[in-house]
C-alpha positions as CSV (number, residue, x, y, z in Angstrom):
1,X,106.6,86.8,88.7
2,X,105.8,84.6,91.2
3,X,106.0,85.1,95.1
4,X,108.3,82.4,95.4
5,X,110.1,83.1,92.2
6,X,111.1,86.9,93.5
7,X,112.1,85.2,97.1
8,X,114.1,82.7,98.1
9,X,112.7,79.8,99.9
10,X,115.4,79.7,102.6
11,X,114.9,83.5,103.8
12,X,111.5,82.8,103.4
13,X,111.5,80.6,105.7
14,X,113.7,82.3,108.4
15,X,111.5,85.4,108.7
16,X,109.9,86.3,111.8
17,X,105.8,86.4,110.4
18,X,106.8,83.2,109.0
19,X,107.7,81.6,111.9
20,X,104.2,83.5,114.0
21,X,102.3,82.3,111.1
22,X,104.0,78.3,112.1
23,X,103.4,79.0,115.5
24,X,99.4,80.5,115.0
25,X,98.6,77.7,113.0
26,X,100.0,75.1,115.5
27,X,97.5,76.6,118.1
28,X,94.9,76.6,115.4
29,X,95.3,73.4,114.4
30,X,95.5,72.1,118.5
31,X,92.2,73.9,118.6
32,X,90.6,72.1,116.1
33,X,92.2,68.4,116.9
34,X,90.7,69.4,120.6
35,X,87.4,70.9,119.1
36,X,86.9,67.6,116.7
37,X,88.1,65.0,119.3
38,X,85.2,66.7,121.5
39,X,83.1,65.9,118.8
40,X,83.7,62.8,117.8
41,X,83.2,61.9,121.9
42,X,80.4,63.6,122.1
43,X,79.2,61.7,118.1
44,X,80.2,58.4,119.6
45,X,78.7,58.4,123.1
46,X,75.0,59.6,121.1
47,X,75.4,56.9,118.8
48,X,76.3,54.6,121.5
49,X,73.4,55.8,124.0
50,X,70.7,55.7,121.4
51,X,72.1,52.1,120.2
52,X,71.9,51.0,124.2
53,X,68.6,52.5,124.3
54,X,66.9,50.9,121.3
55,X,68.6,47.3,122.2
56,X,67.1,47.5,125.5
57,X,64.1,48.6,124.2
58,X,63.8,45.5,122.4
59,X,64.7,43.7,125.4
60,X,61.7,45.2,127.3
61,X,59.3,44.1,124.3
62,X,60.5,40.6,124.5
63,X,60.4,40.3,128.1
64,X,56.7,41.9,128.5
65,X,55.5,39.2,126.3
66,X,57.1,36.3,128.6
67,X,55.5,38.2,131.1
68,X,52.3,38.7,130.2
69,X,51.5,35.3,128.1
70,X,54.8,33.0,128.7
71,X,57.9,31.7,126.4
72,X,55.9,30.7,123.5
73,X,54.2,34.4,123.1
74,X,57.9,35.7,123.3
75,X,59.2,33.2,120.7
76,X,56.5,34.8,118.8
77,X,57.7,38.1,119.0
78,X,61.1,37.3,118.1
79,X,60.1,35.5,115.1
80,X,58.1,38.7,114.1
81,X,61.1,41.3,114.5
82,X,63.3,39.1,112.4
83,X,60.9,37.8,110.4
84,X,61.7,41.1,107.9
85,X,64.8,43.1,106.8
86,X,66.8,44.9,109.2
87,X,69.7,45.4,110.6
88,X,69.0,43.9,114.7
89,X,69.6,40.7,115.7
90,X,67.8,38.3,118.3
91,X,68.5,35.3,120.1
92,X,66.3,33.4,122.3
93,X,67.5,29.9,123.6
94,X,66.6,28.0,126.8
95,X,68.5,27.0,130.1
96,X,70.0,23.6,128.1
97,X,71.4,26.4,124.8
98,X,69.3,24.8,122.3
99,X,68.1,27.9,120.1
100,X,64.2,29.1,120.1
101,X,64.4,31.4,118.0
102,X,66.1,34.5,116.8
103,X,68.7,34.7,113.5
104,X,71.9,34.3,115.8
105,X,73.2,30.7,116.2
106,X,73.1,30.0,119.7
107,X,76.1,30.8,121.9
108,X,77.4,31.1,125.6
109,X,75.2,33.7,127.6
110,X,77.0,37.4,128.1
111,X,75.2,39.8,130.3
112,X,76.6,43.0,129.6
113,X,77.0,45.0,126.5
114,X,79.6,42.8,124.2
115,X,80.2,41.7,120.6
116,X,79.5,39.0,119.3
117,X,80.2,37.3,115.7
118,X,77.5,38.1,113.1
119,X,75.5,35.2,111.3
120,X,78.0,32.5,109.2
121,X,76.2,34.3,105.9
122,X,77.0,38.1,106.7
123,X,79.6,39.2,104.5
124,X,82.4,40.6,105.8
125,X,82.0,39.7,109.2
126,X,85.1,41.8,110.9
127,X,82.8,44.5,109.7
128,X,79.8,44.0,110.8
129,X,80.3,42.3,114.5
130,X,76.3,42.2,116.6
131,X,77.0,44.8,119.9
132,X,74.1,44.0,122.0
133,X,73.2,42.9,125.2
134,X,71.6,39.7,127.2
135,X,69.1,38.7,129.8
136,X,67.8,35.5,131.4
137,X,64.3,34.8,131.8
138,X,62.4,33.4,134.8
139,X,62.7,30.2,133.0
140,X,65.8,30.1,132.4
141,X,66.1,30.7,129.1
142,X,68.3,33.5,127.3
143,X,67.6,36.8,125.6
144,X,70.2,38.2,123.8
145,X,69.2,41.3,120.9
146,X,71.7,43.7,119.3
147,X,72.4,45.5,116.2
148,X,75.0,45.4,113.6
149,X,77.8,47.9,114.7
150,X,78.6,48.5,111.2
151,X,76.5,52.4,111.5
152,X,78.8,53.0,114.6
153,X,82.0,52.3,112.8
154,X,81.2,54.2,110.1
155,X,80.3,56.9,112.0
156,X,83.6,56.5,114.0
157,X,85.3,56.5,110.4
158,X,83.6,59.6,109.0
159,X,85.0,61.8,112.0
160,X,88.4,60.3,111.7
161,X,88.3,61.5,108.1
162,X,86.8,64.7,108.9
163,X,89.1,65.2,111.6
164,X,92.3,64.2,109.1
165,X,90.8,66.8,106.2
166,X,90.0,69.5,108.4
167,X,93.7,69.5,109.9
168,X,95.3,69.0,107.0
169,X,93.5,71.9,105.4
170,X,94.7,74.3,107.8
171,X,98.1,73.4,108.0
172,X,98.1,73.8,104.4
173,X,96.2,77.4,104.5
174,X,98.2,78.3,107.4
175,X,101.4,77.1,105.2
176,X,100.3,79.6,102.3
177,X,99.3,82.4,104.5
178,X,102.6,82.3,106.0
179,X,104.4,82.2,102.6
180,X,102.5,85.3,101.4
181,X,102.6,86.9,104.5
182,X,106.2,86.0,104.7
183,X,106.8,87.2,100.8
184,X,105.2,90.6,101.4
185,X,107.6,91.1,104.3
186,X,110.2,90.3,102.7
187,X,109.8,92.5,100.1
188,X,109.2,94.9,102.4
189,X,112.6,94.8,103.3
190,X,114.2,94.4,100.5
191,X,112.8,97.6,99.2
192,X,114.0,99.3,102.4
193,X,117.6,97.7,102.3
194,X,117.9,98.3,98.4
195,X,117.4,102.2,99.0
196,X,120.1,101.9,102.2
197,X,122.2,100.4,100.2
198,X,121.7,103.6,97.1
199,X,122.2,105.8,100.3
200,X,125.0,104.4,101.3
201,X,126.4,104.5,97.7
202,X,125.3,108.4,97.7
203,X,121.9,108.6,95.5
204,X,120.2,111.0,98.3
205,X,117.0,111.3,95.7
206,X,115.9,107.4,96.8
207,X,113.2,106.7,98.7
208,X,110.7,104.0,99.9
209,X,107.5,103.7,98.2
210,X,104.5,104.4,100.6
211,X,101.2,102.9,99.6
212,X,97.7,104.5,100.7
213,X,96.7,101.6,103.1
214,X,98.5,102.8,106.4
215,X,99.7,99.9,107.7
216,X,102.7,99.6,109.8
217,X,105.3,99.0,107.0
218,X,104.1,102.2,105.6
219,X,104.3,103.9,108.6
220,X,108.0,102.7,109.3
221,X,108.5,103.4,105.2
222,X,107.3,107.2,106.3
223,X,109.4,107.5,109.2
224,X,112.5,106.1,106.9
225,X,111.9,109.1,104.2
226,X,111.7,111.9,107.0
227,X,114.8,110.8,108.3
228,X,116.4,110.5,104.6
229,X,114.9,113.7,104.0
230,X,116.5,115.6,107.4
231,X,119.8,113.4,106.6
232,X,119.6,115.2,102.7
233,X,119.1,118.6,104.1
234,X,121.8,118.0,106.4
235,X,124.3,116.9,103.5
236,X,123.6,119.3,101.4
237,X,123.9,121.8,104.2
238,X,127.0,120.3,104.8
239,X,128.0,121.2,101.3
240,X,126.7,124.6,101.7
241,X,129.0,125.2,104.8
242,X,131.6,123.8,103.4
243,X,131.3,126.2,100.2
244,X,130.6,129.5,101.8
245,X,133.6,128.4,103.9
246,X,135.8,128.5,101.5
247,X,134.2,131.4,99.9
248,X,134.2,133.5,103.1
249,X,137.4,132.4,104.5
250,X,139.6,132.4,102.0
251,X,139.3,135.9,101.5
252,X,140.3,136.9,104.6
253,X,143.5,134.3,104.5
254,X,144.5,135.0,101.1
255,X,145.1,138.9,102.4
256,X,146.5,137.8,105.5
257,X,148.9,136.1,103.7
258,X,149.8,138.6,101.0
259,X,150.5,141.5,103.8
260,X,152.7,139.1,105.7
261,X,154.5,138.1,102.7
262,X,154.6,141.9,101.1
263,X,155.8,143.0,105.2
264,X,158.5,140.4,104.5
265,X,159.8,141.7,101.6
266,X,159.7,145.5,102.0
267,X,158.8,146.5,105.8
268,X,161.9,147.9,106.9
269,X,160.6,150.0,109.9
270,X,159.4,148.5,113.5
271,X,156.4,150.5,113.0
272,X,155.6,149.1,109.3
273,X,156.1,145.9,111.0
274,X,153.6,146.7,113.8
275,X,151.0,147.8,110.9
276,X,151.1,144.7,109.5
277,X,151.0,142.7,112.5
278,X,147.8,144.7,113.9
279,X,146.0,144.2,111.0
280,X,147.3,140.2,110.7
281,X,145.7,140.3,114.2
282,X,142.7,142.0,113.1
283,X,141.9,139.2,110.5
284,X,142.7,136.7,113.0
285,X,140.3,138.2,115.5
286,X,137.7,137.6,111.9
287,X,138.7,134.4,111.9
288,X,138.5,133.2,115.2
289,X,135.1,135.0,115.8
290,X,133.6,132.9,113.1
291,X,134.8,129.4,114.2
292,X,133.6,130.8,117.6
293,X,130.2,131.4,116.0
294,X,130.2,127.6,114.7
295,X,131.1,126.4,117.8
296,X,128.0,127.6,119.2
297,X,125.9,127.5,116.8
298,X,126.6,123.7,116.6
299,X,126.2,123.2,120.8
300,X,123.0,125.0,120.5
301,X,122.0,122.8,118.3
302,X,122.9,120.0,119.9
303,X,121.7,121.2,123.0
304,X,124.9,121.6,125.0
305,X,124.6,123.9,127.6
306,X,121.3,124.7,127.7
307,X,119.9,125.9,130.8
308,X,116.0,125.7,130.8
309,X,114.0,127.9,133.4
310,X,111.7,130.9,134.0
311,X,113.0,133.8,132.2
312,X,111.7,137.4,132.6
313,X,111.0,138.2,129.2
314,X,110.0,141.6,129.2
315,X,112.9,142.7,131.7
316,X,115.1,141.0,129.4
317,X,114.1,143.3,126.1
318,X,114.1,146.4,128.5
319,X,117.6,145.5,129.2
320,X,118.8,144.9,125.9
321,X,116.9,148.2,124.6
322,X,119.0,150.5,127.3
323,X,122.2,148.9,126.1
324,X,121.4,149.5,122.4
325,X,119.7,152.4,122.2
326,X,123.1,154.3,122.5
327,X,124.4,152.0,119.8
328,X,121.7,152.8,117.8
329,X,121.7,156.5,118.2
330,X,125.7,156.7,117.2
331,X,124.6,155.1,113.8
332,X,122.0,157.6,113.1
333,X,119.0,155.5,114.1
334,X,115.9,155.0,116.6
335,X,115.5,152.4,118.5
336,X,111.9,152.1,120.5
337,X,110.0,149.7,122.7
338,X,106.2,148.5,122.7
339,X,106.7,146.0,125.6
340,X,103.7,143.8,127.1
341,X,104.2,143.8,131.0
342,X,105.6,141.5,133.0
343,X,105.8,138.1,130.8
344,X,107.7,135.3,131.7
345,X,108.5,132.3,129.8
346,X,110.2,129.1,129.9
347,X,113.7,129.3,128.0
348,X,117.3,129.6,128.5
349,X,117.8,133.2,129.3
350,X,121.6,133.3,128.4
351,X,120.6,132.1,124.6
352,X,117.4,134.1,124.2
353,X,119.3,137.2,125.1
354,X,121.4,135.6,122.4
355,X,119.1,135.8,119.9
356,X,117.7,139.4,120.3
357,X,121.3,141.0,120.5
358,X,121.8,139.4,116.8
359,X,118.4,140.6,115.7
360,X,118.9,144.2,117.1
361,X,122.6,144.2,115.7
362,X,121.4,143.1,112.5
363,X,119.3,145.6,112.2
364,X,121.5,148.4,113.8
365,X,124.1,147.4,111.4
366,X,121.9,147.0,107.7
367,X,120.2,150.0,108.2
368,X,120.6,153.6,106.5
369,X,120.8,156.3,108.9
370,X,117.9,157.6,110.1
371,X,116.2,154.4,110.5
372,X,113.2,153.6,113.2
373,X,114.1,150.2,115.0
374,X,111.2,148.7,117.1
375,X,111.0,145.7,119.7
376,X,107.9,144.6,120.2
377,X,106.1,142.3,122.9
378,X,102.8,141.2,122.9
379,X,100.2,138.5,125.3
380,X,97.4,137.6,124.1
381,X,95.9,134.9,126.6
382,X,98.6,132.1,126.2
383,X,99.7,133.4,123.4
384,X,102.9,135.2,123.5
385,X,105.3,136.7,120.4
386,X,107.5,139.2,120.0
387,X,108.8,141.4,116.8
388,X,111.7,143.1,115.8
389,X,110.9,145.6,113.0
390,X,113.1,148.4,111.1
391,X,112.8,150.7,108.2
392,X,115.6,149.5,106.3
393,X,116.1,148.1,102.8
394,X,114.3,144.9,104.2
395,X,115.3,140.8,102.4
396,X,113.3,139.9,99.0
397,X,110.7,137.7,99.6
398,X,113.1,135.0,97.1
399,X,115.3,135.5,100.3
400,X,113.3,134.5,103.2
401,X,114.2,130.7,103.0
402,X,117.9,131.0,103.0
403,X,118.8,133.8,105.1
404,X,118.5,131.9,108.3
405,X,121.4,129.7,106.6
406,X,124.6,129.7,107.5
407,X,127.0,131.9,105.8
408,X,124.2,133.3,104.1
409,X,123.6,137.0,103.7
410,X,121.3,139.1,102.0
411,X,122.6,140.2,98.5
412,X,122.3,143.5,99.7
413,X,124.4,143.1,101.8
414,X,127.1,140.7,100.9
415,X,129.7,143.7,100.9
416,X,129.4,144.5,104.3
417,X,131.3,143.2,107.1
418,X,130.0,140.1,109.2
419,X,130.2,136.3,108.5
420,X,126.3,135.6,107.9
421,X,125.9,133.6,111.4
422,X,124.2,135.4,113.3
423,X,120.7,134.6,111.4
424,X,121.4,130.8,111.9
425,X,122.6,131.4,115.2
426,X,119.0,132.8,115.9
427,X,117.5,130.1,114.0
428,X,119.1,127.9,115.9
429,X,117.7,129.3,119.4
430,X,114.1,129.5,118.2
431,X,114.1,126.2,117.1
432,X,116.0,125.1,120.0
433,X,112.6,126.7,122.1
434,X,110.0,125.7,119.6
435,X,109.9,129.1,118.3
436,X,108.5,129.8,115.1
437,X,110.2,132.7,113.0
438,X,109.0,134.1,110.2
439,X,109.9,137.3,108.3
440,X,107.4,140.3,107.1
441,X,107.1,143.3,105.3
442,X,107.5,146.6,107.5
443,X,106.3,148.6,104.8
444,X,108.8,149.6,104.5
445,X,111.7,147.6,105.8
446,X,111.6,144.3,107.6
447,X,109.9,142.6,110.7
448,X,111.1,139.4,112.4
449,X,108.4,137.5,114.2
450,X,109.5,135.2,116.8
451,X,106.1,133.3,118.1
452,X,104.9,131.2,120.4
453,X,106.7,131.1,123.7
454,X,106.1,128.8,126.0
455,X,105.1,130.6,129.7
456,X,106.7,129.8,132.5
């Protein structure tokens, strides 16, 4: 298929590299009417000075023979120089105009460098016009020699023609490099706007092809499927969410309803009525606790609220430790610090604090009894990361990716109680601080690694 065959001319001709392809080629083409005007000055004022220079020449020999032996040793001369072929002319007449010699018919003086006719049997005389120049003698008489200004013409003609080619050729490349140019582009975008256009129509799978030559359309292709790619994983998280919505909540509200309903039909006390109502408001509480988890998890994300500045990391993990460790002790487990001293970072203490209460929950609450819980802080150089480890069941490695979800929970753990945000919640925060997390074996149990932190 042909470029202009797959792309319509009138588009073509609209498109921005077209139109820079017009406008290059007009400076090109200026630059070349300028750069062959120059030389067909430069051509013509050669010809013209080396034309001058041999008529004068000619002049000189002519007027050194007067000189030397008189008129009749010039008339000589002349009658030798046109005596054979060629293309000069001479004229030698005296003071009355009666012609001497020479192969020009005589004619009224001129001084200066003019035209005169050719010879009566010189064909084509408009072509061939004598350019020359004249000079009296001491005698009187007149000298006139010039040269057939045919060459100069020519010359004159084969620049104009030159000139004409040469600007018409690059017009025409210029006209053909802006239609492929043009072409490519527009394909270009066509490609892009045909996948828009299946994105908009919900085929996430489509994307622009990339080629291996790196220009800019490829970058911008790229850039395109990242964003395609972030806008896929945010759709089918979307779908996710909205699944495990209705898995987690309706649960909760299908009870709800059945103990109002069952309260309306055979509670007869005050205090059966109270019953039901705590635990109505019990489930509520559920409810509301994980829209309230949403709600944050979507403003951390979004980065509302966030309070950047130099946080005391290693006070803030003491802290948290002396509040837990109670916490922990009631459910049977041990909770310990390893903590690097006084490290400060750069973060938003009120979400960082956040995240560590969720991790040391998480494990507080997933845990057997007689569990060991660690918090862990370490500096090497610049390099700062922190670890919370237990000796629980741990999360299969098949698990890693999508615990950090939302509404996800390890299998394990899908009976117990929680909503499966407070993972994504501290997903959320890491990334939100260019935290890395990544999850290990304990060996047994599980250790999260939060690394690096940026210092203060």
């Amino acid at each position: 298929m042909s470029v202009m065959s797959s792309v319509r001319p009138a588009r073509l001709f609209r498109t921005e590299s077209f139109r820079l392809t017009i406008l290059l080629a007009g400076l090109f083409v200026g630059a070349v009417l300028l750069l062959t005007t120059a030389m067909f000055l430069v051509t013509e004022s050669a010809l013209n000075t080396d034309f001058i220079t041999s008529v004068r020449g000619n002049i000189g020999a002519v007027d050194e023979a007067y000189r030397n032996e008189g008129l009749p040793e010039a008339i000589e001369i002349v009658l030798q120089l046109t005596a054979g072929p060629g293309n000069d002319y001479y004229l030698l007449q005296d003071a009355s105009g009666a012609r001497l010699a020479g192969n020009l018919p005589a004619m009224t003086p001129v001084f200066a460098l003019s035209t005169v006719p050719p010879p009566p049997d010189v064909p084509d005389p408009r072509s061939h016009m004598v350019l020359g120049e004249g000079k009296t003698l001491p005698d009187g008489s007149y000298l006139f020699v010039g040269a057939d200004s045919h060459q100069l013409l020519e010359a004159r003609r084969h620049i104009l023609i030159a000139l004409i080619v040469i600007t018409t050729l690059t017009i025409a490349v210029a006209l053909a490099g802006g239609t492929l140019l043009s072409a490519g582009a527009l394909r270009r975008t066509d490609a892009i706007i045909e996948v828009c256009r299946a994105i908009a129509a919900e085929d996430w799978n489509r994307r622009i092809a990339v080629s291996s030559a790196g220009t800019e359309s490829d970058l911008l292709a790229a850039t395109i499927n990242k964003m395609l790619d972030k806008l896929t994983a945010l759709m089918e998280n979307v779908r996710q969410v909205s699944t495990e919505i209705a898995h987690d909540l309706r649960m909760p509200l299908t009870h709800m309803r059945q103990r109002l309903e069952r309260a309306q039909m055979e509670a007869r006390t005050p205090a059966e009525y109270a019953q039901v109502m705590e635990r109505a408001l019990a489930d509520s509480d559920n409810l509301l606790s994980i829209f309230s988890a949403l709600l944050s998890l979507a403003q951390i994300e979004a980065g509302i609220g966030s309070k950047a500045g130099p946080v005391d990391l290693t006070g803030l993990l003491e802290q948290l430790a002396e509040t837990y460790r109670p916490v922990a002790e009631d459910h049977g487990h041990t909770l310990s610090t390893d903590l690097a001293p006084g490290v400060t970072i750069a973060g938003d203490r009120t979400l960082l604090m956040q995240m560590f209460t969720n991790l040391i929950e998480n494990a507080i609450r997933h845990c057997p009894r007689g569990a060991k819980i660690d918090v862990r802080l370490a500096k090497q150089g610049e390099h700062i990361a922190a670890e919370v480890a237990d000796t629980g069941p741990g999360i299969p490695q098949a698990e890693h990716d999508r615990i950090f979800q939302r509404f996800s929970r390890a299998e394990a753990n899908r009976p117990a109680t929680g909503h499966g945000l407070g993972l994504a919640l501290v997903a959320a925060i890491a990334k939100r601080h260019g935290i890395g997390i990544t999850l290990g074996d304990n060996a047994p149990g599980l250790v999260v690694r939060l690394s690096p932190f940026r210092p203060a």
